[in-house]
SEGU-310951 format. One record per atom (N, C-alpha, C): x, y, z; residue in one letter. Coordinates in steps of 0.1 Angstrom, whole numbers, plus 5000, padded with zeros to 4 digits. Example, Ala and Ser with C-alpha at 12.3 -4.5 7.8 and 13.67 -1.06 7.14 Angstrom:
<recs>
513249435078A 512349555078A 513249675078A 512849785071S 513749895071S 512950005079S 
</recs>
This chain:
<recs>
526553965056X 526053845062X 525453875076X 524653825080X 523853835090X 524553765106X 524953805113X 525753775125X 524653685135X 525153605142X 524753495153X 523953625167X 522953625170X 522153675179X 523453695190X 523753535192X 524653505205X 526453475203X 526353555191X 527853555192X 528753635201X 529753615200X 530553665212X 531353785201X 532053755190X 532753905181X 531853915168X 532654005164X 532054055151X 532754115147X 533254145134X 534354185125X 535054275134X 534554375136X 535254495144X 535854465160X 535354375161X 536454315177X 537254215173X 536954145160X 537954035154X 539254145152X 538854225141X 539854335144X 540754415150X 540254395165X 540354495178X 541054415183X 540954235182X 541854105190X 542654115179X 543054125168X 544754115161X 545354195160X 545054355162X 546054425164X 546454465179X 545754415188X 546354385204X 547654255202X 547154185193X 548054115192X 549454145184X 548954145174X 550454205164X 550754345163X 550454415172X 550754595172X 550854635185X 550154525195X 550154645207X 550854485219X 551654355213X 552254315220X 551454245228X 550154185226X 549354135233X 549953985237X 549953925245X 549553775245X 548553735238X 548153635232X 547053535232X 545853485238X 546353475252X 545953445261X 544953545268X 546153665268X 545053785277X 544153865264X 544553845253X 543953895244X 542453835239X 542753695242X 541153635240X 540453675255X 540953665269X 539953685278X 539853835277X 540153895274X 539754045266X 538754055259X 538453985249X 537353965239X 536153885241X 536553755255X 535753695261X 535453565251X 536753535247X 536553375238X 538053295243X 537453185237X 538753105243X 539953145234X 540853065240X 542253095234X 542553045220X 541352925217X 541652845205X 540752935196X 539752975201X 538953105187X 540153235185X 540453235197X 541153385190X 542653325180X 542853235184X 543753155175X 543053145159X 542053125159X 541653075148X 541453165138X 540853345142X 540653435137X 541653485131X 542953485142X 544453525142X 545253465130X 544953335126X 545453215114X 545053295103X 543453315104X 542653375089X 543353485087X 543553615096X 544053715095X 544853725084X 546053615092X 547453625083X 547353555069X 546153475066X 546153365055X 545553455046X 544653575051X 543453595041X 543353775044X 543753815054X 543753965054X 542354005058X 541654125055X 540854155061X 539654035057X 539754015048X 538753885041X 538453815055X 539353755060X 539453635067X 538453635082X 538253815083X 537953855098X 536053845093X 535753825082X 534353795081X 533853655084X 532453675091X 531753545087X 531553405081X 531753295080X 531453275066X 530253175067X 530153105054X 528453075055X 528552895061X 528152865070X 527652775072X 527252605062X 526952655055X 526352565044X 526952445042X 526952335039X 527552225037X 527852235020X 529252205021X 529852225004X 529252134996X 529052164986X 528552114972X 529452024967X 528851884964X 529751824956X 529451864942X 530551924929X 530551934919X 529551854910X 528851924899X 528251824891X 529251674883X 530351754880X 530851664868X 531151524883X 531351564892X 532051444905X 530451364905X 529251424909X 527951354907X 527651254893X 528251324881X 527851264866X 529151074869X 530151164875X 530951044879X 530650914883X 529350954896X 529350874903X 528550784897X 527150864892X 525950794885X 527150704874X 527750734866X 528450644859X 529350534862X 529750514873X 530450384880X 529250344885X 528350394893X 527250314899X 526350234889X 526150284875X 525850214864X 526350074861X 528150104864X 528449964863X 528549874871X 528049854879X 527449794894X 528749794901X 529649904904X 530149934913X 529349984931X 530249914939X 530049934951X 530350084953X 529550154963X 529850284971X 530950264976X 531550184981X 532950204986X 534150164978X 533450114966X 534450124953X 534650254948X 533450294946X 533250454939X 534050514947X 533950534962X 534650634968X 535650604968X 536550504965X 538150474968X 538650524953X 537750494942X 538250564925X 538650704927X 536850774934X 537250914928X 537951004938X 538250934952X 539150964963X 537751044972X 536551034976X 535351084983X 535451004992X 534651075002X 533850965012X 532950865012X 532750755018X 531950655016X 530750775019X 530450815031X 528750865036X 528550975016X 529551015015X 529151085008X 528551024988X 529250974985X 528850824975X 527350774982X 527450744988X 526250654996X 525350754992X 525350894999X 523950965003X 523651004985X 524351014977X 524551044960X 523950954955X 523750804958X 523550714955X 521750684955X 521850714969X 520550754975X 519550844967X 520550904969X 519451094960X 519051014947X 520150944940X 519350924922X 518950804922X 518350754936X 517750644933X 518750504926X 520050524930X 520350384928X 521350344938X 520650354950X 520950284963X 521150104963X 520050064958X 519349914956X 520449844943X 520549764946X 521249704929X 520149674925X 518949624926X 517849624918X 517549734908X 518049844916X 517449994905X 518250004893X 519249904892X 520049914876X 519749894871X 518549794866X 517949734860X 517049774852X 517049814844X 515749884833X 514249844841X 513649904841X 511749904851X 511249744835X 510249714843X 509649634835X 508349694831X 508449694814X 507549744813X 506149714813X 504949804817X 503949774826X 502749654815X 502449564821X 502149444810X 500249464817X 499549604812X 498349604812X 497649554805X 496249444805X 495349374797X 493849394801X 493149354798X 491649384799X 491049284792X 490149184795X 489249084786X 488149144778X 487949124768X 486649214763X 485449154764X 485649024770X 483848974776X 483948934792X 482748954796X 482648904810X 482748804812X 483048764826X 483148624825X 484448534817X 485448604806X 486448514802X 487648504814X 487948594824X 488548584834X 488248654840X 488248574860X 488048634868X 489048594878X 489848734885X 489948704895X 490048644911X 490948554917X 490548524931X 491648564934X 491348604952X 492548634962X 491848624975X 492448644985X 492448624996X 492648735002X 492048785014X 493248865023X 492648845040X 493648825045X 493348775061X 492948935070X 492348925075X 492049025084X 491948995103X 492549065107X 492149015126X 490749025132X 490348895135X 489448935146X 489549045157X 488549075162X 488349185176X 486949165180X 487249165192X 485949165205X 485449315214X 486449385207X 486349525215X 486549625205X 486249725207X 487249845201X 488549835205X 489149895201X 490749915196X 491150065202X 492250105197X 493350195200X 492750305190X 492250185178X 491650325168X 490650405169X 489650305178X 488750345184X 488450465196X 489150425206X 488650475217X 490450525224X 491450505214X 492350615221X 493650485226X 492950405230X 493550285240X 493850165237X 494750085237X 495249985234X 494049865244X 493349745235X 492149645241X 493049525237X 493149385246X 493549335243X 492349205238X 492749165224X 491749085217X 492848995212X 493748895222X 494148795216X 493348685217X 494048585210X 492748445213X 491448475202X 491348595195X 490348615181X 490548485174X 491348545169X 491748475155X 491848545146X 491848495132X 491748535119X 490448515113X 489748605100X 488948565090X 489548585078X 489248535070X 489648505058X 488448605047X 488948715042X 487948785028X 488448705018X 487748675010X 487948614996X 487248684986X 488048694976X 487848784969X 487348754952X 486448814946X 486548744931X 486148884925X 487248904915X 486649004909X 486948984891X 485549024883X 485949004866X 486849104861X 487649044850X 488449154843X 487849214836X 486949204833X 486649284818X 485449404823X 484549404840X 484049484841X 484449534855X 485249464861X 485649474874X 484449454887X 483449354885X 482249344888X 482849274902X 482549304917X 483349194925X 481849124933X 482948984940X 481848924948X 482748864957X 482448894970X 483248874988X 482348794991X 483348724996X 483048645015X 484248655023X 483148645032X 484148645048X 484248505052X 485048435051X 484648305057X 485848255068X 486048135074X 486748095086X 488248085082X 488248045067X 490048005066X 489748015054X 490847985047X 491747935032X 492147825032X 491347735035X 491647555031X 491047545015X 491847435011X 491347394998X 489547384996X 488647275006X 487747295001X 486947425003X 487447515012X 487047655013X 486847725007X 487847714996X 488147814985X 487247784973X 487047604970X 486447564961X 485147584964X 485047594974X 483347564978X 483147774971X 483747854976X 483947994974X 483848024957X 484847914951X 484647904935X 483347904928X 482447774933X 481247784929X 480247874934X 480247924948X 478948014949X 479348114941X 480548224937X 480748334928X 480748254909X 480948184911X 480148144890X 478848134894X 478248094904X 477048064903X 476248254908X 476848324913X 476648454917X 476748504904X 478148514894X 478348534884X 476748514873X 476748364870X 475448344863X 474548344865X 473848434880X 472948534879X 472948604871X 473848704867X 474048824862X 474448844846X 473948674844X 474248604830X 475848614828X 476148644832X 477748584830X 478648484831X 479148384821X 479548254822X 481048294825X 481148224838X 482548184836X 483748114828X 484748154823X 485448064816X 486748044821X 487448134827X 488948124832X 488748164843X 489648084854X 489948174867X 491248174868X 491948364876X 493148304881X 493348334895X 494448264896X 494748274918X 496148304911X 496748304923X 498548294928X 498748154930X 499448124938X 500048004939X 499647924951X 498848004960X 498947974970X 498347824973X 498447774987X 497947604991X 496647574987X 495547674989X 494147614984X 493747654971X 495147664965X 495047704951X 495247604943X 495947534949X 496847434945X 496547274951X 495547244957X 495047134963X 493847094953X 494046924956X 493446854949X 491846874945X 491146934953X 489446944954X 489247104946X 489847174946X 490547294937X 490047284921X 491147174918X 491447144905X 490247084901X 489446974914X 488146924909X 487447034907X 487047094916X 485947184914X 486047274899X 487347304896X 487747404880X 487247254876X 487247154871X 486947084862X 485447044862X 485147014870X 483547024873X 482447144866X 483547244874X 482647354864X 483447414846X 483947354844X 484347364830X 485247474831X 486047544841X 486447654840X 488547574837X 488647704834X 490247674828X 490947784839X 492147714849X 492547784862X 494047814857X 494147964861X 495447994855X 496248034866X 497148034866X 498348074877X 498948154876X 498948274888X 500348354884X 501748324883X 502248374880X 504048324885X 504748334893X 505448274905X 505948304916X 506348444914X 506048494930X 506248674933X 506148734921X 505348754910X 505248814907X 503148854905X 502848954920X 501848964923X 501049064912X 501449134904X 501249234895X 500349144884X 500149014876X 499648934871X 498548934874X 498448934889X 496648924895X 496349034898X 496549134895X 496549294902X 495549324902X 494149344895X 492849374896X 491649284911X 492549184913X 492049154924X 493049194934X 494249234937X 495249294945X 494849424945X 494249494935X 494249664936X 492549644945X 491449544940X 490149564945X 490649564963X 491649474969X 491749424979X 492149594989X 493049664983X 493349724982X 491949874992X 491049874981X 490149944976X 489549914992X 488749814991X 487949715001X 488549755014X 489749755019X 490549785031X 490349895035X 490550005028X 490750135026X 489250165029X 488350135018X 487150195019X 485950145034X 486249995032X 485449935041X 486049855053X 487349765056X 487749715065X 488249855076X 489049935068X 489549995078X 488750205077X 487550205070X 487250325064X 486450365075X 486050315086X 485050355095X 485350305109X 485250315119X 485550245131X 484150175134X 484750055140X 484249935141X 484349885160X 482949835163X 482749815179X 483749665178X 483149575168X 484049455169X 483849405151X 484849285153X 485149235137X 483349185130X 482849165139X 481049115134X 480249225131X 480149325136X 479949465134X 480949515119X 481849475122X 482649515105X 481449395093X 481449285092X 481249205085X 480249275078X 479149275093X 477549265085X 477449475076X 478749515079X 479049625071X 479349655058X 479849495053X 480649445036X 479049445027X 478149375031X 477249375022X 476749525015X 476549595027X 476049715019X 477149775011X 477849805017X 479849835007X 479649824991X 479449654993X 479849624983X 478849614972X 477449614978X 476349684968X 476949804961X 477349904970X 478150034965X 478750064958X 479749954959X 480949924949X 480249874939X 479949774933X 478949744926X 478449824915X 477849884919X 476249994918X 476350104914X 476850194924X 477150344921X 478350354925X 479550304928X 480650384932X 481550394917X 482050524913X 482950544902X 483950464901X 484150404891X 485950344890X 486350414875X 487750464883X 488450494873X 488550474862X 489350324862X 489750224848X 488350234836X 487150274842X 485950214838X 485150364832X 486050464831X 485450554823X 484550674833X 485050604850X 484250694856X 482850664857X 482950514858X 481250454859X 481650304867X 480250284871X 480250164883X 480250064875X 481149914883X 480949814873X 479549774863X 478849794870X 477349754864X 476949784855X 477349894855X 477250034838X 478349944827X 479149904831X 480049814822X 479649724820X 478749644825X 478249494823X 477249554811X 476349654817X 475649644809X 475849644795X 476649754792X 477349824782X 477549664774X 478649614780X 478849504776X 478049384767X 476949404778X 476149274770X 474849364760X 474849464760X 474149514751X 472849584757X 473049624771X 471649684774X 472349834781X 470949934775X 471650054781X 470250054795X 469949984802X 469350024813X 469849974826X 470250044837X 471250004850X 470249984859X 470449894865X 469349894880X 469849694883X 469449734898X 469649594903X 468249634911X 468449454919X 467449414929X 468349304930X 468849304942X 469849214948X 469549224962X 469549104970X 469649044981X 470748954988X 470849005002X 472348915004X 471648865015X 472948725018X 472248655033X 473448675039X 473748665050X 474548715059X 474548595068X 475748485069X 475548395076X 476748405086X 476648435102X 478048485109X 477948355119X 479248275113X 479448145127X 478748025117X 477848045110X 476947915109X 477247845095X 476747705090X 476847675083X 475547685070X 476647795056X 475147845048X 475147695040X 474547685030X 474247595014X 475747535012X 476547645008X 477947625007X 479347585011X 478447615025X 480147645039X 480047775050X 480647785060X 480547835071X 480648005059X 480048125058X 480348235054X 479548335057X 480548465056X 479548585056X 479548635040X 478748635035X 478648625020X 478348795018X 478548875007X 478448995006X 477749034991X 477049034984X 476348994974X 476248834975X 476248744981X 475548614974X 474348624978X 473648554962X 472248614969X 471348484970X 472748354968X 471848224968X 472248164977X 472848254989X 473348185002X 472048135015X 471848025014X 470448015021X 471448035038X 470548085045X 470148115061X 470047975065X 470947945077X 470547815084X 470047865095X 469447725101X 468347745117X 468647785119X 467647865134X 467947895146X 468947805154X 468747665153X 469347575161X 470547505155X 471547565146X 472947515142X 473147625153X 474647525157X 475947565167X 476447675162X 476147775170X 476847875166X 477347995181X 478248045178X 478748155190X 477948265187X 477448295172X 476848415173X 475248385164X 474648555166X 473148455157X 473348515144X 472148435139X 472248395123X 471148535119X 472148615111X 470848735110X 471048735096X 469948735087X 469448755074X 469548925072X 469848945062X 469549135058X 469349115045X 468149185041X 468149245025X 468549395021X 469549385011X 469749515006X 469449554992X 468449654989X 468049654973X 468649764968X 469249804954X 469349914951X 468149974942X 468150064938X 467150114933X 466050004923X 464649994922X 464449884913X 463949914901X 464549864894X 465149924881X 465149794876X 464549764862X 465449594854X 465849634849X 467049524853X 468349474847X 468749324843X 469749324836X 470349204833X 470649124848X 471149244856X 472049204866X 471449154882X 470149154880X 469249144886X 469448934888X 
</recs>
């Protein structure tokens, strides 16, 4: 075994301190300042000696002892029965830290983890348009660069919030964003109709929508608007966010790739950045689920055409009031431009983005 750089003995002076002691009448005392350790080491060596013979005057290893498997098979088996760690340890006579950290290791720290996993409840609509998608997700305003930016903490309180809204179909994963001021009921509804009406560009009839539970899900002008437009509004089930997951995974995606995928001078400068994004996403970006082809390639597929191409236009409305409602719209391509002369903090810039021109359905 490999000796301490900075130890003070080593077998052969462990040796050299017990027979000063037991053969040549040593003290203890002058026998350790002899060897240059305290009184309680050369004690300790002196114990092994007599306990263990030359054995005793070796090294030994460091390592933290092994709890036994069958003592581990133990534990997993009371922790099965929703025994407490400090039950378990008072049974098998252990330490609580040590139950605990066992507990830890196999993953059944949580009393939730006893519980059989639920198994994964994946679906897919086989037409477009039979359900779509809505969600929300808040993002911070900023007037500056950031910490992410430039190294430094900017202070941008007093922003606010914007609200992404989100709609995405199940059956091709086809999405359509806005950035708009909040999540009030008629916000969302007003949001409902410009994406069916985005949607039946692309000849796709809406038939089902779902949301979560949330307040402008659940408000009266809501429910009008699902009945107005003939659609059938479905709900997920309290906390259980996995239900809407195709618009939770897109949200996901969107964050990753475009809110937080590039650094940004300020939150307006992010905005007028979603349109092109989400052409991308759209258009040519690969999805998984989808065979390794962009939604569009699935629509088509879908409705029966093998040729891909768009020609799409978005309006970009930041601060102002569009057709619909205050939005920064990201594919709407029926969002009209208001004046020069609506109240606004910022100006009203129009952008066209085309992809290749190509006919399509989706055009």
């Amino acid at each position: 075994m490999k000796i301490h750089a900075n130890a003070r003995t080593c077998p052969n002076s462990r040796r050299l301190l017990v027979r000063r002691i037991e053969e040549e009448d040593w003290s203890l005392m002058v026998a350790a300042e002899a060897a240059g350790i305290s009184e309680r080491t050369a004690r300790k060596w002196l114990g092994r000696w007599r306990a263990e013979g030359e054995t005793g005057l070796r090294d030994r290893s460091s390592a933290p002892r092994r709890t036994p498997e069958a003592v581990v098979e133990a534990i997993v088996a009371l922790r099965r029965l929703r025994m407490t760690a400090a039950e378990i340890a008072e049974v098998l006579g252990l330490a609580l830290s040590t139950v605990s950290l066992w507990c830890k290791r196999i993953g059944l720290g949580k009393r939730s983890r006893l519980d059989p996993p639920a198994p994964p409840n994946r679906y897919e609509r086989s037409r477009p348009g039979e359900l779509i998608h809505i969600d929300v997700k808040k993002l911070g305003r900023f007037g500056v660069a950031g910490k992410r930016a430039i190294g430094r903490r900017n202070e941008s309180r007093g922003y606010g919030w914007e609200c992404c809204h989100v709609c995405v179909d199940d059956a091709t994963r086809l999405a359509y964003v806005e950035v708009l001021p909040d999540e009030r009921g008629e916000t969302s509804a007003a949001f409902l109709r410009r994406a069916v009406a985005w949607f039946a560009e692309r000849g796709v009839e809406v038939e089902r929508v779902m949301t979560d539970n949330g307040s402008p899900y659940v408000s009266t002008i809501h429910a009008a608007t699902c009945r107005d437009l003939g659609i059938r509004h479905l709900r997920t089930r309290p906390y259980r966010p996995q239900t809407n997951g195709k618009a939770e995974r897109f949200i996901q995606t969107m964050l990753r790739e475009w809110a937080y995928g590039r650094l940004y001078g300020s939150s307006a400068e992010r905005r007028l950045q979603l349109p092109g994004w989400l052409d991308r996403y759209n258009y040519r970006r690969k999805h998984g689920s989808l065979g390794h082809r962009p939604p569009a390639a699935r629509l088509n597929e879908l409705q029966g055409n093998n040729v891909l191409g768009n020609t799409s236009s978005y309006s970009i409305c930041s601060g102002g009031d569009c057709a619909g409602g205050p939005a920064v719209g990201a594919g709407a391509s029926g969002c009209s431009t208001p004046s020069a002369s609506a109240s606004s903090p910022e100006s009203n810039i129009s952008s066209t983005m085309s992809a290749p021109p190509t006919s399509s359905p989706l055009t």
